[in-house]
C-alpha positions as CSV (number, residue, x, y, z in Angstrom):
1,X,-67.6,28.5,71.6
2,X,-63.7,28.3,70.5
3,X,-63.2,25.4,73.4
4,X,-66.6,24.1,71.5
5,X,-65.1,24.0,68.4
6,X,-61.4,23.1,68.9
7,X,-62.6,20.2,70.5
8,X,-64.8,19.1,67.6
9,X,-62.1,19.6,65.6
10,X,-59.9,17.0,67.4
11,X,-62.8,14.7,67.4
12,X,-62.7,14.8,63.7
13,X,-59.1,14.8,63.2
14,X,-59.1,11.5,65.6
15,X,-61.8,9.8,63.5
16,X,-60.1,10.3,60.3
17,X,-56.7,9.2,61.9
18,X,-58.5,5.7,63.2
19,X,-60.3,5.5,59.7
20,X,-57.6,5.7,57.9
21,X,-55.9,3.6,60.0
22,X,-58.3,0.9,59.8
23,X,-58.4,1.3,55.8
24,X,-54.3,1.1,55.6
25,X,-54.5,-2.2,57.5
26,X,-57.0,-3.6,55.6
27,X,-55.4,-2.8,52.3
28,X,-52.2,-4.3,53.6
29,X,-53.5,-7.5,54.7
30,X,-55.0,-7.7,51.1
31,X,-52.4,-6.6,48.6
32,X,-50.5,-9.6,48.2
33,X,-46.3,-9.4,48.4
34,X,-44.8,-11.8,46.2
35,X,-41.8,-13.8,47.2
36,X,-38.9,-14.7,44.6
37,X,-39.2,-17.9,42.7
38,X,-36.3,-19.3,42.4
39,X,-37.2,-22.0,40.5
40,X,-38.0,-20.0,37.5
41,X,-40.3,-21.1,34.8
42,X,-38.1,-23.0,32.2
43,X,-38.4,-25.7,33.3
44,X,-40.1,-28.4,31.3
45,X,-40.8,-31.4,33.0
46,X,-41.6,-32.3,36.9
47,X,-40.9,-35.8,38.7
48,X,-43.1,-36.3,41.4
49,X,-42.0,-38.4,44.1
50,X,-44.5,-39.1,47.3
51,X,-43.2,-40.5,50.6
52,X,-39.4,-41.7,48.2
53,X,-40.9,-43.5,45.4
54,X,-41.3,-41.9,42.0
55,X,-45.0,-42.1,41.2
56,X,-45.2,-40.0,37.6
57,X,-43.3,-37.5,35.5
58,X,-45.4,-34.8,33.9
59,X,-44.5,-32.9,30.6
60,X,-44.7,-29.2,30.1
61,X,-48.7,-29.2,28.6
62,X,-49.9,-31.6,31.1
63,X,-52.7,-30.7,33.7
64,X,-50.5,-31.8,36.7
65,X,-47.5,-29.9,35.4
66,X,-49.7,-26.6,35.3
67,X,-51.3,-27.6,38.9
68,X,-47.7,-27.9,40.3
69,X,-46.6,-24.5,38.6
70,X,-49.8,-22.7,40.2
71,X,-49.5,-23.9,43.7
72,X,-45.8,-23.5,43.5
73,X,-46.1,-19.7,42.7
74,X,-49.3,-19.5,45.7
75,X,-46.9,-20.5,47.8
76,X,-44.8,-17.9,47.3
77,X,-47.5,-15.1,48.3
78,X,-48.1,-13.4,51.6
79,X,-49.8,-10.0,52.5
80,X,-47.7,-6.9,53.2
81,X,-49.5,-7.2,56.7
82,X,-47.9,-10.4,57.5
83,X,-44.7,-9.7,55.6
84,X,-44.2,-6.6,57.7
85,X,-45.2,-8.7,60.8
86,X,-42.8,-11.0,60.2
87,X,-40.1,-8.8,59.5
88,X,-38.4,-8.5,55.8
89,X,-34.7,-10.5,56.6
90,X,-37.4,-13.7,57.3
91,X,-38.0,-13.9,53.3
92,X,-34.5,-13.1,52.2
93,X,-33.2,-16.2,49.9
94,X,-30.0,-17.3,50.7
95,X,-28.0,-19.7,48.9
96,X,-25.9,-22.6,50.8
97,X,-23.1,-25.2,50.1
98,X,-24.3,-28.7,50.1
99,X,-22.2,-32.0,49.6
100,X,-24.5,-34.3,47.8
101,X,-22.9,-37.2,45.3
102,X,-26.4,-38.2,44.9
103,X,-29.0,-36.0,45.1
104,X,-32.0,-38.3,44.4
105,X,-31.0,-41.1,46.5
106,X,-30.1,-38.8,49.6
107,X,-33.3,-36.1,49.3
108,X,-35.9,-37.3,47.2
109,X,-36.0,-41.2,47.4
110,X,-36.3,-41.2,51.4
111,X,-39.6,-42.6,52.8
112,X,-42.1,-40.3,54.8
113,X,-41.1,-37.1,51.8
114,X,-42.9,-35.5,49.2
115,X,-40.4,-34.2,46.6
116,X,-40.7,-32.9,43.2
117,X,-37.8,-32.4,40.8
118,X,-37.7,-29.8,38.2
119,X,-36.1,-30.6,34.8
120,X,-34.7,-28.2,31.8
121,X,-34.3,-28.7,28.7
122,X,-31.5,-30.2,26.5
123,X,-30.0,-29.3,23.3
124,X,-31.1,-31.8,20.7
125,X,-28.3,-33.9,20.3
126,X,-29.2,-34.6,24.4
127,X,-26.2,-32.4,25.3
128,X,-27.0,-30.2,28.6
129,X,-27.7,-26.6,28.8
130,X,-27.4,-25.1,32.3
131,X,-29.1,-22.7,34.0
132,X,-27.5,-20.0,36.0
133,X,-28.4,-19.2,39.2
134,X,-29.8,-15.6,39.7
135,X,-30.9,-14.2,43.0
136,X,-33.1,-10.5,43.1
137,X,-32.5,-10.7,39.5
138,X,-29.0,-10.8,39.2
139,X,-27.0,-13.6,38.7
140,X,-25.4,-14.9,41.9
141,X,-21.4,-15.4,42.5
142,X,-19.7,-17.7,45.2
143,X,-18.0,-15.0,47.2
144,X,-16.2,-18.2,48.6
145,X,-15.1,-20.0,45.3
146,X,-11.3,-19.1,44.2
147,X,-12.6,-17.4,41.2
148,X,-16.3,-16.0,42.7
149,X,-17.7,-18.6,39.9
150,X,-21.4,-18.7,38.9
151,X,-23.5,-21.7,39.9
152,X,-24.9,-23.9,37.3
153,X,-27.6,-26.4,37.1
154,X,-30.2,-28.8,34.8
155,X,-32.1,-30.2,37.7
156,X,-33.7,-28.6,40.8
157,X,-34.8,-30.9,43.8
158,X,-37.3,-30.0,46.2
159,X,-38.4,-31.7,49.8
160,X,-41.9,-30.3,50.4
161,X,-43.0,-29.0,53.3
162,X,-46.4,-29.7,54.8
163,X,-46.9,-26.3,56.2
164,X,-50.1,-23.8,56.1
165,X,-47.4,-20.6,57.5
166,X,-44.2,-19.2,55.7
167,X,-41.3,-22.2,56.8
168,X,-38.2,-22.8,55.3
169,X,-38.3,-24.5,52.2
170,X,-35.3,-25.7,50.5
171,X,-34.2,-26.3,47.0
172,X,-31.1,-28.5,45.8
173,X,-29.4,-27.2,43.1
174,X,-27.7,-30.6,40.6
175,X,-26.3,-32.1,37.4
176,X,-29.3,-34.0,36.1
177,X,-26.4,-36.9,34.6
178,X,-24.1,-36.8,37.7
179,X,-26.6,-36.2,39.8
180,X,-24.1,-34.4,42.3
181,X,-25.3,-31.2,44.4
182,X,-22.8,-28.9,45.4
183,X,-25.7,-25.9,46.5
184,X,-29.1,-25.4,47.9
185,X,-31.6,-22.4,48.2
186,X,-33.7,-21.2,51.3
187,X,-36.7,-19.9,51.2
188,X,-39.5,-19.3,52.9
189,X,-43.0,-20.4,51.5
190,X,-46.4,-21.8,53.1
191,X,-46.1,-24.6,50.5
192,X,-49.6,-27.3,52.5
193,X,-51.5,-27.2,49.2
194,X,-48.8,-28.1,47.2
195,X,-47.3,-31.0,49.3
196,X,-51.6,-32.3,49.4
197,X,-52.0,-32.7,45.7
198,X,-48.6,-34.2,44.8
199,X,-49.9,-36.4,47.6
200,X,-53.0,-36.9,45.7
201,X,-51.1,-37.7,42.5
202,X,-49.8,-40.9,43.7
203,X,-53.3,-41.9,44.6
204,X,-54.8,-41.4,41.0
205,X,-51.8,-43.5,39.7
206,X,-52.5,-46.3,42.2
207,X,-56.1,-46.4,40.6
């Protein structure tokens, strides 16, 4: 009767372990894990530029502008299944020289690219006010400048990627009147839905 029962005991204790097993993964692969936007949200207006030619800009309380902002942030999102998967370090941001004197003319006005570019606002005499970079919410400091200086910006450039999985992305960091880019930002984002409907914009402006 004891070898009876010990054994129905471990049956039970095994079908609870599976169960809850089966439950854990399922919540995992539902509760969605949010990546950081770099980006921001203060931005207030978005160029959008399909394969290097600038097909429309779109204001702050504009449909498209909203659109953009939505699938921008969906393309930040992953489960904690596939996050875990894929191993944390693959969604770390991490922040680059670059060496571009013209950031539009080398990134987004190159043929066979989707790019948008992310504008900030001005003071009202059209004097610039920068934005400081800040990375897992503190603001980031060039280990390898002389002075570990911040880095400042009024225009964000980003090449999309026409990708249903997590790939890097990458965002240039500029001077909206000098247009120079002296830093960029990897990410990873799945960012296919995006790159479709600012392909579709330059269709409904062709109409």
């Amino acid at each position: 009767m004891n070898s009876k029962i010990a054994k129905r005991v471990i049956s039970i204790t095994v079908i609870a372990l599976v169960a809850a097993l089966i439950i854990t993964t399922i919540v995992l692969a539902i509760v969605p894990k949010k990546m950081q936007n770099v980006i921001g949200d203060n931005y207030i207006m978005v160029r959008a530029y399909v394969d290097g030619t600038e097909v429309n800009k779109y204001l702050k309380n504009s449909d498209e502008f909203k659109k953009i902002s939505e699938l921008h942030e969906e393309s930040l999102e992953d489960s904690l299944l596939s996050a875990i998967f894929q191993g944390s370090g693959k969604f770390d941001v991490k922040v680059k020289t670059a060496d571009y004197s013209n950031v539009l003319s080398s990134v987004a006005e190159v043929a066979g690219t989707n790019v948008l570019v992310f504008e900030f606002p001005s003071q009202d005499d059209g004097k610039q006010i920068f934005q400081t970079l800040e990375v897992n919410g503190e603001v980031y400091k060039d280990s390898n400048s002389l002075n570990e200086s911040t880095v400042e910006y009024d225009m964000i450039v980003m090449p999309l990627v026409d990708s249903d999985n997590y790939d890097l992305c990458t965002i240039y960091l500029a001077n909206s009147v000098t247009k120079v880019s002296s830093y960029k930002v990897e990410f990873f984002a799945h960012q296919s839905e995006l790159y479709d409907y600012v392909a579709s914009l330059a269709e409904k402006v062709a109409k």
